[in-house]
N, C-alpha and C positions, 0 to 999 in steps of 0.2 A: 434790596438785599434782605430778604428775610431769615437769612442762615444768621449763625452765630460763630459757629468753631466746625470745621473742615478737616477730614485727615487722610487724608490719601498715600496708600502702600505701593511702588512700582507702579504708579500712574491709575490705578485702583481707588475709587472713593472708600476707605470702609469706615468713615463713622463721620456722620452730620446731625449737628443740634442748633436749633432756631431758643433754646434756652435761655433764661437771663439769667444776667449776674454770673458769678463762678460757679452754675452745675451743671452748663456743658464739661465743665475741666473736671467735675465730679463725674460725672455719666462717662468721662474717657477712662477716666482710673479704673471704674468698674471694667471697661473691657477689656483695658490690661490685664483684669486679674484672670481673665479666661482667654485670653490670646498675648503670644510672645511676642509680638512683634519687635522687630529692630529698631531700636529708637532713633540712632542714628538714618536709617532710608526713609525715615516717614517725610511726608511735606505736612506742615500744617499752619493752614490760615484762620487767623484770630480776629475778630469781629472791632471788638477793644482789650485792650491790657494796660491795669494800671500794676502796681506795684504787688496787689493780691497776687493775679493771674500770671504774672511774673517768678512769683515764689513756689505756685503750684506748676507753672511749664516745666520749672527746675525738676522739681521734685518728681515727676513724671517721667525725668528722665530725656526729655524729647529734646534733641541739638542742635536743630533749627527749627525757624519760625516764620511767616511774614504776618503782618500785624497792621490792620487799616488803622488806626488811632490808637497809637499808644502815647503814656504819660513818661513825662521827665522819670518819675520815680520807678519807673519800672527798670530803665536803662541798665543802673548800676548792681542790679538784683540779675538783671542778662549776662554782665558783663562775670559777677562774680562768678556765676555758676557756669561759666563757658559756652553759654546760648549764642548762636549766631542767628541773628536778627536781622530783616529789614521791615520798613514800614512807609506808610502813604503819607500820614500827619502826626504831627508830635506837639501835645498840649501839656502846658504846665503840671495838670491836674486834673485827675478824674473826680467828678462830683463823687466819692462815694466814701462811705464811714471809714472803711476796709484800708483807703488810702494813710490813714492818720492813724493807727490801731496797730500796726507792723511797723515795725523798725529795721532800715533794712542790713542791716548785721544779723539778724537771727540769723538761726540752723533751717535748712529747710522745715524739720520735725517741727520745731517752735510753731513758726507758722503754720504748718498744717494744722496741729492742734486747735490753733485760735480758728482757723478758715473752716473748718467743717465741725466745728461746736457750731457757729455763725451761720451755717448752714444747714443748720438742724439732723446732721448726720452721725447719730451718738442713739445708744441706747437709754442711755439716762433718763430723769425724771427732774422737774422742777420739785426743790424741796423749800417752803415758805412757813414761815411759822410769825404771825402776828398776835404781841400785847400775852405772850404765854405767862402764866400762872402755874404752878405747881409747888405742893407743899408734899413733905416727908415728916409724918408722924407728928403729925398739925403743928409743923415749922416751914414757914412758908424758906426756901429757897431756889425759886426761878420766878421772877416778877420782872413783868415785864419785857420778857425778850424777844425780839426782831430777829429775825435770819432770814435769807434770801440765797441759797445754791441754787446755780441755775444747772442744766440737766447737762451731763457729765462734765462739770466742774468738781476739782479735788478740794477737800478742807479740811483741813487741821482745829481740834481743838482742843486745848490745852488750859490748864489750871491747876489748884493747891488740890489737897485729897480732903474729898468732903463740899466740895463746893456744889456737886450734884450735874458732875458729866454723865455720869452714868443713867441717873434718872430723866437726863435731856434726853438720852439715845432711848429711853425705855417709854419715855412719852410720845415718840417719834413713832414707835413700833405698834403704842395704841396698848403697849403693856404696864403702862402706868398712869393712872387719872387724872386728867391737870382739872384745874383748879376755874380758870379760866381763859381766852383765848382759842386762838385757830391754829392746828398743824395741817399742811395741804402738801398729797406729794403726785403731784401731774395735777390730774384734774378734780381730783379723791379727797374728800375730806377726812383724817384719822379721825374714825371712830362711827362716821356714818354708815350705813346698811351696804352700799355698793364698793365704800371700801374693805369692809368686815369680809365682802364675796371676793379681794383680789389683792388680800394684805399679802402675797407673795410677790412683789411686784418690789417690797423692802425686803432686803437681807439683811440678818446679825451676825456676827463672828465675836465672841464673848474671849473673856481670858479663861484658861482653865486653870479652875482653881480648887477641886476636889478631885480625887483619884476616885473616880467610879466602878464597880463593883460588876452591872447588869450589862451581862453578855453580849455585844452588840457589836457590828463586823463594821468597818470603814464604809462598805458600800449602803451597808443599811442607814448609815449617818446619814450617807448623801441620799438615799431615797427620801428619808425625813421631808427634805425640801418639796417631796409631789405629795404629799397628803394631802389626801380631802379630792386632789384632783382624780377625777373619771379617765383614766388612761390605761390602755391593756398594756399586760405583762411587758410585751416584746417596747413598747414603746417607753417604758418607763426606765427597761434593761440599757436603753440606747440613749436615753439622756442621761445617766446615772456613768455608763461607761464614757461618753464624752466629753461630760463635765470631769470627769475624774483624770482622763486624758490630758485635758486642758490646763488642768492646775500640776500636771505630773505625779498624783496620786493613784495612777490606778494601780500600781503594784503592791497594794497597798489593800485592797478592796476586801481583801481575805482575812485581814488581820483584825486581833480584835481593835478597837479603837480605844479603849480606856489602856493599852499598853503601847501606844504609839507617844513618841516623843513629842514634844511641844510643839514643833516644825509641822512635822507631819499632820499633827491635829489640826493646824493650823490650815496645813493646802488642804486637809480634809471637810473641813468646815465650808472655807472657800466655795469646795468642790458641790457643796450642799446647793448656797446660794446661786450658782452657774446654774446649778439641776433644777430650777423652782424657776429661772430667768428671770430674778430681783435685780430690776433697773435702780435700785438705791442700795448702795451696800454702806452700812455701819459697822466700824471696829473699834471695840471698848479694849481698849489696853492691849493690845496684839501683841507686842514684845515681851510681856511682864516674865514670862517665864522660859524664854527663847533668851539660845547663847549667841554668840554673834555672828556666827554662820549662818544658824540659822533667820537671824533678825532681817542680814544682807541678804536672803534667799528670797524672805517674804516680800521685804523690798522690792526685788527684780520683779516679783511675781504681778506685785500689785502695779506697777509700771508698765509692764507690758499688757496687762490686763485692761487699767485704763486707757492705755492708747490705743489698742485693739476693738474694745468694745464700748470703751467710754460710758460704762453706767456712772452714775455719781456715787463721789463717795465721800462719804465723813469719816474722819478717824481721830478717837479721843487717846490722850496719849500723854504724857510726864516725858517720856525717853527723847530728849532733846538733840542725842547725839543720832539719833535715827529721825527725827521728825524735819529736822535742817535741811537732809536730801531731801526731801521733795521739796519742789516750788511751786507750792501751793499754799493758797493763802490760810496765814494763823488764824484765829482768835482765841483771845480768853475770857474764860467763862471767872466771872467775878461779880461779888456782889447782885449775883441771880440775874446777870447782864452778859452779853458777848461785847467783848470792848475787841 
């Protein structure tokens, strides 16, 4: 048996993968999103299913199953989600990480998110920072610091005013000079020649904190993000109008930007990073000046944004009563440390 996953429509084969692991159940998703099919009339036979590929059959939507070796843990994951099942052999456990990592109460979402990070199916970037050094106004405050975001993982970072979040995010961006130490985000060292050629790869989203003056329209903000790149007109017009879509700012594109409210500068900015396709997005204080409609908007935005495209993101932040919703992992920044 060299196949893996099997799915036949009204006695029709239309999708066979010899794949390991769960990306035949990835490579299905995908054809879902260009064909409707009934989920209920499919047949589909599954190579193996442990408790992963039980969370992703769910989520797929697909009603029945037959399953040559599935594991204990997969069962009550079938049963929850109203999968009707049969199978050939049934073993305690599947030798695999995946088995131990899912807990099977989650939401479908939960697990998806873990399964196709795991999977390397995210925009993100690995962001690594080893032994950092940086000093402000030859006062050393970041010694020493470790980090490790893996590529579209959320993180929270949090601390007193003055401890030098901002200078972390600005050493990250290659816009402020550390001291010593390594910042790496993919394969890219900050501040070497190849990343200097593909520093759009990071996005910033700053607080606004000066009411600017120089005439400049929403859409021109988001163009900001292709400078430098060699792109004609019509293609630049099309990623500037998409990103702007995406963040729900294009109506917006006409207007000047220094008279758009906090909100709106805020999915304008957004809208920048989308335009430039920055697989690491950084946000320095995003609520500071955003009421609470707006704060709960940007919220959604960044939610839907990460589990859609999954770049990675860091967000430096005091506002506790907004940083709680997500579940993403804290740290603070103390003592020129992330504890």
């Amino acid at each position: 048996m060299d196949w893996s996953l099997v799915v036949t429509y009204k006695g029709e084969e239309i999708f066979t993968s010899r794949g390991k692991w769960l990306y035949p159940l990835f490579e299905l998703e995908d054809l879902f999103k260009d064909h409707d099919y009934p989920r209920d009339e499919l047949d589909v036979v599954e190579k193996v299913a442990g408790q992963a590929a039980a969370f992703l059959i769910a989520r797929l939507g697909i009603k029945k199953c037959h399953i040559k070796l599935i594991s204990d843990k997969a069962i009550p994951v079938f049963k929850r989600f109203g999968v009707s099942f049969t199978y050939d052999e049934k073993v305690p456990l599947i030798q695999c990480r995946t088995e131990h990592i899912l807990d099977k109460d989650m939401s479908l979402d939960e697990a998806w998110q873990i399964l196709r990070r795991r999977a390397g199916r995210v925009h993100g970037a690995d962001v690594v920072i080893e032994k950092l050094e940086v000093d402000f106004h030859r006062e050393i405050i970041i010694s020493g610091l470790d980090l490790e975001v893996k590529r579209g993982e959320g993180l929270i970072i949090c601390g007193e005013n003055g401890v030098g979040k901002t200078t972390l995010l600005k050493a990250i961006l290659g816009l402020h000079p550390i001291s010593s130490g390594t910042i790496k985000i993919g394969d890219l060292q900050v501040g070497s020649q190849i990343w200097n050629r593909n520093r759009h790869i990071t996005g910033y989203v700053n607080q606004e904190r000066v009411k600017g003056i120089f005439p400049v329209s929403a859409a021109e903000v988001v163009e900001i993000g292709l400078s430098g790149r060699k792109l004609s007109r019509s293609v630049i017009k099309e990623r500037v109008e998409a990103a702007m879509r995406r963040t729900g700012s294009l109506a917006l594109a006409n207007r000047s930007f220094h008279k758009l409210s906090g909100g709106e500068k805020q999915r304008v900015s957004l809208a920048r990073c989308l335009c430039q396709q920055a697989r690491v997005l950084l946000f320095d204080e995003p609520t500071t000046f955003l009421d609470p409609k707006s704060r709960e908007d940007l919220y959604k935005l960044l939610i839907e944004l990460w589990e859609n495209e999954a770049p990675t993101i860091i967000v430096v932040s005091h506002d506790d009563n907004w940083i709680t919703k997500f579940k993403w992992e804290v740290k603070e920044l103390k003592g020129g440390k992330l504890c």
